[in-house]
C-alpha positions as CSV (number, residue, x, y, z in Angstrom):
1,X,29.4,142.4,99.4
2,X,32.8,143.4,100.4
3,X,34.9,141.1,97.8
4,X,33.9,143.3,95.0
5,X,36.0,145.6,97.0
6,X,38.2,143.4,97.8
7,X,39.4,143.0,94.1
8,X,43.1,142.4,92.8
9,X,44.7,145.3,90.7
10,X,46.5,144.4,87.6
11,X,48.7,147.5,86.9
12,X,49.1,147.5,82.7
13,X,52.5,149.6,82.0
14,X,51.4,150.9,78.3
15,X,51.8,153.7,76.0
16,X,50.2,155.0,72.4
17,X,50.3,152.7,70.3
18,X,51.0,149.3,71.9
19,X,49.5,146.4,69.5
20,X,50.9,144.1,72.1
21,X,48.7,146.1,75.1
22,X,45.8,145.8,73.5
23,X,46.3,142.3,72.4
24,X,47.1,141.2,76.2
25,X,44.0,143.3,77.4
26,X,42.0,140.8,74.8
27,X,43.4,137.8,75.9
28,X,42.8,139.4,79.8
29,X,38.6,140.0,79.2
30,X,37.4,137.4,80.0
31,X,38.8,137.7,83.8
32,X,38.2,140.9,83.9
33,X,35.2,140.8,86.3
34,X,37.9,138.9,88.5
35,X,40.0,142.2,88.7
36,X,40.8,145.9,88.4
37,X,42.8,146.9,85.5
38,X,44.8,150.0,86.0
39,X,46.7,151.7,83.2
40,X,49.7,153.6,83.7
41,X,50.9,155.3,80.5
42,X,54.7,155.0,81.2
43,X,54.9,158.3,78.5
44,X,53.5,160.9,80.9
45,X,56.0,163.1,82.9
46,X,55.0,161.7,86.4
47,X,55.6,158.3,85.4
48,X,59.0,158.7,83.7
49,X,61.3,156.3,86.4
50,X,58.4,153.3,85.0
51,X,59.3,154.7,81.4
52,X,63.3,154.3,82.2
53,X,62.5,150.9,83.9
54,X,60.1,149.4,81.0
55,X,60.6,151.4,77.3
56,X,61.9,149.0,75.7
57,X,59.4,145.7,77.4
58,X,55.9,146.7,77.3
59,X,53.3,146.0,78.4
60,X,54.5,145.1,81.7
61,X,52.1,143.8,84.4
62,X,52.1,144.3,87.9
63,X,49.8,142.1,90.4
64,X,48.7,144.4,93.7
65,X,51.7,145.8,93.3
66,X,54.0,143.0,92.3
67,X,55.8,142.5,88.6
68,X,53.7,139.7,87.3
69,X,55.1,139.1,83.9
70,X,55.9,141.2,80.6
71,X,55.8,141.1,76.6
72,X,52.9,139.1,76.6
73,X,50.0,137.5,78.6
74,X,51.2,134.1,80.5
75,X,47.2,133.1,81.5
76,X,48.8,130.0,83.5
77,X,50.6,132.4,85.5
78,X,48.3,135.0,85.7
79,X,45.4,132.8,87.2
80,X,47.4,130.8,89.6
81,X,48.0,134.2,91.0
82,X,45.0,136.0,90.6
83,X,43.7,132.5,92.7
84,X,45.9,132.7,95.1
85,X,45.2,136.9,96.0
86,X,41.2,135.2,95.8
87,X,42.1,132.4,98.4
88,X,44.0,134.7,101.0
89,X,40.8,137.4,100.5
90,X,38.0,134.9,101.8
């Protein structure tokens, strides 16, 4: 089956400790067969231009490569465009 492939990635800007992360990554489970979730700890040296861009707004979300939304989860957002990315991939 090639939509498992096919999958959305939600990019997660994070770092140690983020309550708020781990909160949004609770509200995100029970989508989460509907997506890949990527983390990208915004502390580590190679990701230092994300850290400059998003220190002081985490977590940050990124849809296939798109901001999405920030602070906190917005589910009506975040399924009308995880539908969408599902309705251009069949």
């Amino acid at each position: 089956c090639s939509a498992s492939t096919n999958k959305p990635v939600l990019t997660l800007f994070t770092k140690k400790p983020c309550p708020l992360c781990d909160e949004a990554k609770e509200v995100l489970e029970p989508y989460k067969r509907r997506f890949i979730l990527q983390e990208v700890d915004i502390t580590l040296p190679e990701n230092s231009a994300w850290y400059d861009e998003y220190k002081y707004d985490i977590p940050v979300f990124h849809l296939n490569g798109k901001f999405l939304m920030k602070h906190q989860v917005d589910i009506q957002k975040f399924e009308d465009q995880l539908l969408k990315l599902e309705l251009q991939n069949d």
